[in-house]
C-alpha positions as CSV (number, residue, x, y, z in Angstrom):
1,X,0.0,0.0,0.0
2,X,2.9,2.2,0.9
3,X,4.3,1.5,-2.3
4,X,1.7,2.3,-4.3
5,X,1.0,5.5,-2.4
6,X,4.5,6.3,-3.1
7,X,4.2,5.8,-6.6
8,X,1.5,7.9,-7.2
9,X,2.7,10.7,-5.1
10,X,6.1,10.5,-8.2
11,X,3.5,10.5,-10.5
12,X,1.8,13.6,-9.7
13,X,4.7,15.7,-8.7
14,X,6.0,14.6,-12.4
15,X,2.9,15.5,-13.9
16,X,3.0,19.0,-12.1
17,X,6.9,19.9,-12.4
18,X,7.2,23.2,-14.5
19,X,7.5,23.3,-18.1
20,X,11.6,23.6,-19.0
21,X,12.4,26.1,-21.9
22,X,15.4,24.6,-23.7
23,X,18.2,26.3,-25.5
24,X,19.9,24.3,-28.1
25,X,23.0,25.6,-29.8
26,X,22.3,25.4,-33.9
27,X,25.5,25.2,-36.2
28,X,24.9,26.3,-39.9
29,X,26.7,28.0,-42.5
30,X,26.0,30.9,-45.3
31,X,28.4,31.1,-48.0
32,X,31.7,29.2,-46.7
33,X,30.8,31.4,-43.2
34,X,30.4,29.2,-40.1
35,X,27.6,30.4,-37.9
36,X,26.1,29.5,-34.7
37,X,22.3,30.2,-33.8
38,X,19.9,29.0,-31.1
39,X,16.6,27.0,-30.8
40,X,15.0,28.0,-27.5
41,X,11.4,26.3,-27.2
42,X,9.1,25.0,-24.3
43,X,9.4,21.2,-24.1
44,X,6.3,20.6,-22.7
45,X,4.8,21.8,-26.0
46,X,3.8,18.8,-28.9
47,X,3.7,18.8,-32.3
48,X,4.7,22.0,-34.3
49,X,3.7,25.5,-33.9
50,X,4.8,29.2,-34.9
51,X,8.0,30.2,-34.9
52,X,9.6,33.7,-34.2
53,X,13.1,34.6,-35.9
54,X,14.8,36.8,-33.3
55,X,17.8,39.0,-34.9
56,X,20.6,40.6,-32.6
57,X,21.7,44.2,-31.7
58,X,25.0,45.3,-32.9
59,X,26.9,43.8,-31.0
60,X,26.2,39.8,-32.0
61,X,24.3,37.5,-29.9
62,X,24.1,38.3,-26.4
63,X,22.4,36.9,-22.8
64,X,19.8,39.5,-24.1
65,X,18.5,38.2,-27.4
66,X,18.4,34.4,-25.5
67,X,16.1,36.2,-22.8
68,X,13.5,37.6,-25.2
69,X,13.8,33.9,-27.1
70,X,13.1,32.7,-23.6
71,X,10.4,35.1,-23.8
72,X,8.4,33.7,-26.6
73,X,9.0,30.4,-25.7
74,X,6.7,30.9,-22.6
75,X,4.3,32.6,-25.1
76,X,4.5,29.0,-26.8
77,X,6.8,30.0,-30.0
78,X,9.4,28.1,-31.0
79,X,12.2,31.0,-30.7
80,X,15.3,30.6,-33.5
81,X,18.0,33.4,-32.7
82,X,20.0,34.2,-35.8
83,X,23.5,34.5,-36.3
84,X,24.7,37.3,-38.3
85,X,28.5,37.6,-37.8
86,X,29.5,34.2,-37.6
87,X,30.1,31.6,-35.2
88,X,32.3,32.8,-32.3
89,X,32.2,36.6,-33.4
90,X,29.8,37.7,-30.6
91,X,29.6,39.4,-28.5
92,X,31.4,42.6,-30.4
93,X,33.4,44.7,-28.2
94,X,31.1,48.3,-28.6
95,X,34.5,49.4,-30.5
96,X,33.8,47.6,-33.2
97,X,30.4,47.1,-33.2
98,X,30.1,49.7,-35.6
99,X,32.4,48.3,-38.3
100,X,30.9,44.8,-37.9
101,X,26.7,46.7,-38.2
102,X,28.4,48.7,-41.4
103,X,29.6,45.7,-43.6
104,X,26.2,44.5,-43.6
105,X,24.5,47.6,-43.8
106,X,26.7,48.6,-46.9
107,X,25.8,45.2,-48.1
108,X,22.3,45.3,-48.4
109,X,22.0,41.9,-50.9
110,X,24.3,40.2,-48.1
111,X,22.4,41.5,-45.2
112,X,19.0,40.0,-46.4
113,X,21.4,36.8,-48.2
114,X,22.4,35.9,-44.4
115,X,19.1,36.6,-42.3
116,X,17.4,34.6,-44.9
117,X,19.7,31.6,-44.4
118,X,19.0,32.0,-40.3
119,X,15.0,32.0,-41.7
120,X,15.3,28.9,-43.5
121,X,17.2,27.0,-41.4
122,X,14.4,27.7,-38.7
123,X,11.5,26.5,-41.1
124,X,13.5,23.3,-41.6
125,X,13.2,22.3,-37.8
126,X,11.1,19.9,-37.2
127,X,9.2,21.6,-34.1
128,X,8.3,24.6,-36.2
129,X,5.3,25.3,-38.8
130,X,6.7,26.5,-41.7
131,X,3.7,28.3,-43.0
132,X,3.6,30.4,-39.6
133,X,6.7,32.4,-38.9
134,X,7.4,35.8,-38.3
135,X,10.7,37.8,-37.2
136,X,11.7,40.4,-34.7
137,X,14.8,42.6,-34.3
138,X,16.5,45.1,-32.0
139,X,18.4,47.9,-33.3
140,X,20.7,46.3,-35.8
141,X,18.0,43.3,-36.0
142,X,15.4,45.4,-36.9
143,X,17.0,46.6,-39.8
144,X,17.5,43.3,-40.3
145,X,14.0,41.7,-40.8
146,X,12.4,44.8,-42.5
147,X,15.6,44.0,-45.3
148,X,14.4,40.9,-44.8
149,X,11.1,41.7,-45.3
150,X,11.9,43.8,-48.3
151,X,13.8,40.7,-50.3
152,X,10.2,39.0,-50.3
153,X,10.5,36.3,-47.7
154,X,8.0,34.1,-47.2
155,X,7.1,35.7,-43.8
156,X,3.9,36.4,-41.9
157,X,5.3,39.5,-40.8
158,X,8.3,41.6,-38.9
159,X,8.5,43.3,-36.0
160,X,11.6,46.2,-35.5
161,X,12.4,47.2,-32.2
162,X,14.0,50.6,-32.3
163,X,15.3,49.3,-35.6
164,X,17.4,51.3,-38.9
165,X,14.6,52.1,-40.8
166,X,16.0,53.4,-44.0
167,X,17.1,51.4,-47.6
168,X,19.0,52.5,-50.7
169,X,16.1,50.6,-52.3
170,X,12.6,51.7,-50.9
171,X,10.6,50.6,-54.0
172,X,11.7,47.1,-52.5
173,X,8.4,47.6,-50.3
174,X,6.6,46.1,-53.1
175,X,7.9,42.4,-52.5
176,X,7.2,42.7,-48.7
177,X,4.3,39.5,-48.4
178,X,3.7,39.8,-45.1
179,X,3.2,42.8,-42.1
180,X,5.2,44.8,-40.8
181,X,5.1,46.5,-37.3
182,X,7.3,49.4,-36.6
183,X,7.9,50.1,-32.4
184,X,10.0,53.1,-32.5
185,X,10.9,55.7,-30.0
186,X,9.3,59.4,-30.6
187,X,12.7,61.0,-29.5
188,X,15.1,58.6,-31.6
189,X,18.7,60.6,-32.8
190,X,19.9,57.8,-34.3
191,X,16.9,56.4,-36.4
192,X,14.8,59.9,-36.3
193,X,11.6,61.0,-37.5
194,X,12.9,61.7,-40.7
195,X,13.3,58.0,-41.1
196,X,10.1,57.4,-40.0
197,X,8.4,59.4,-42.6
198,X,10.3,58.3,-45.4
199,X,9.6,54.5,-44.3
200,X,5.6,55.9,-44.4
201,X,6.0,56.6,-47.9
202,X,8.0,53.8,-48.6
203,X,5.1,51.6,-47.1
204,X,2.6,53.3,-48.3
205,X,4.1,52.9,-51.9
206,X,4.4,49.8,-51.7
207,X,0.9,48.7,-50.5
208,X,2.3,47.0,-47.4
209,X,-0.2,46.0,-44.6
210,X,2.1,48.3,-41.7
211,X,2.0,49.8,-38.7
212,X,3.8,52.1,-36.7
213,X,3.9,53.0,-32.5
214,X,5.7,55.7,-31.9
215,X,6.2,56.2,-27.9
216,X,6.8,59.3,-26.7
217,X,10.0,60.5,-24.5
218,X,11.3,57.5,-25.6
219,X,15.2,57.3,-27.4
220,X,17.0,54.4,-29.0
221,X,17.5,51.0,-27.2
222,X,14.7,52.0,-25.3
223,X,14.0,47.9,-24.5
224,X,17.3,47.5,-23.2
225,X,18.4,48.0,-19.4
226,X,22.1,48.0,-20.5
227,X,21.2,51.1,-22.3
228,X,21.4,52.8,-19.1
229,X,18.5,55.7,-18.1
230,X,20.6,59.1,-19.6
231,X,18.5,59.9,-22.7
232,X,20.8,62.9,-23.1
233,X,22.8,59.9,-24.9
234,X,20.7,59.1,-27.4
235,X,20.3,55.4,-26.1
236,X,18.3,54.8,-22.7
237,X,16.3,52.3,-21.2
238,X,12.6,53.3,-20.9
239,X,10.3,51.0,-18.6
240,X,6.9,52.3,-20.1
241,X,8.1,52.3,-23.6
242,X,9.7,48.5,-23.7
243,X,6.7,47.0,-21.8
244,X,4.1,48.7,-24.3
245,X,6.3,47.2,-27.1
246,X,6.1,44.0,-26.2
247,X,2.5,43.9,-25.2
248,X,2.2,45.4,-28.8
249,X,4.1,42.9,-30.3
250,X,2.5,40.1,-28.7
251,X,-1.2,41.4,-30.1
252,X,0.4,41.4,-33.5
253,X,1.4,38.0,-33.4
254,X,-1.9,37.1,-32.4
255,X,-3.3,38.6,-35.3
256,X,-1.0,36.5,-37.4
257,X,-1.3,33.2,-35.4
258,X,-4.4,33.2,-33.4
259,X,-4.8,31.9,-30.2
260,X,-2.6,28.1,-29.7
């Protein structure tokens, strides 16, 4: 009787234990360059579902773009974060962060060529729907999925956090297939409202399903707590601003997804 007691009490304490989100290092390569992504997901989930692309700032992959994987995980994505630089590169020392951004923003053909590669190899995993997938970026990244966006990925839409807004080829809008959602601080220097207007047109041109949420007071990085809270910098951490965005986010992708 004991035993049997025993066993059940296992049982149930199995059956309750909390969910574990994994994160599993991905090796794959673009062009001869060896790169390194990661699959974070929530194993107590069967059976494929969506899948959010998740694209780093400029400094490479950091603890920061595996918490917002972690993130969507919980949400019930399958999260993919993509490699850009190459295996081993990140993170970038800020000195030459900017160098490393610049190749790929001089390179527009490569920049989409390599995020694309990241894209594919998450639709190839078996745990993820192929037919529902979007992406989301910070800074860097989100230039990167609206370029991606803009090559005519099969995507069900993008989402740029305080991302580069601005293309040498704006009448690229027209191959964009799915949405795109624009979270941008009112008060950006680096990515200013100049930008944001010409991205309208650019959208508007192109007959893209968009939308833009501009939040005021906030700067650039404004999701980011390493940003610090001195806005006279240009970059700063904003509480308000990076909570709305994700709450904002997370209605889009329910748009795109539905309830799972």
């Amino acid at each position: 009787m004991f035993r049997m007691l025993a066993l059940a009490l296992l049982v149930a304490v199995a059956a309750a234990a909390p969910a574990e989100i994994k994160k599993d290092p991905i090796d794959y390569d673009h062009d001869g360059v060896a790169l390194q992504g990661w699959l974070v997901y929530d194993d107590s989930f069967s059976g494929q579902r969506p899948a959010v692309l998740v694209v780093h700032q400029w400094t490479g992959i950091t603890d920061y773009e595996l918490m917002r994987a972690g993130m969507l995980a919980e949400l019930g994505y399958v999260a993919f974060v993509a490699d850009i630089y190459g295996k081993g590169v990140s993170p970038v020392p800020r000195s030459e962060a900017g160098q490393w951004a610049g190749k790929f923003r001089s390179d527009r053909p490569l920049f989409r060529a390599r995020v694309g590669r990241a894209l594919d190899v998450m639709k190839q995993n078996k745990l993820v729907d192929s037919e529902r997938t979007a992406a989301i970026g910070y800074c860097f990244g989100g230039g990167a999925v609206l370029e991606l966006a803009r090559s005519g990925a099969e995507v069900s839409g993008v989402v740029s956090f305080h991302g580069g807004l601005n293309t040498p080829t704006p009448e690229d809008a027209r191959n964009i297939k799915g949405k795109v959602l624009v979270l941008h601080g009112a008060d950006d220097p680096v990515d200013p409202l100049t930008d944001v207007v010409a991205l309208v047109e650019e959208m508007r041109a192109g007959g893209v399903d968009y939308h833009i949420v501009l939040y005021g007071d906030a700067v650039h990085s404004f999701t980011q707590p390493s940003a610090g809270s001195d806005k006279s910098r240009g970059s700063a951490y904003d509480e308000k601003a990076d909570k709305r965005s994700w709450e904002h986010m997370k209605q889009f992708f329910e748009e795109l997804f539905g309830k799972f």
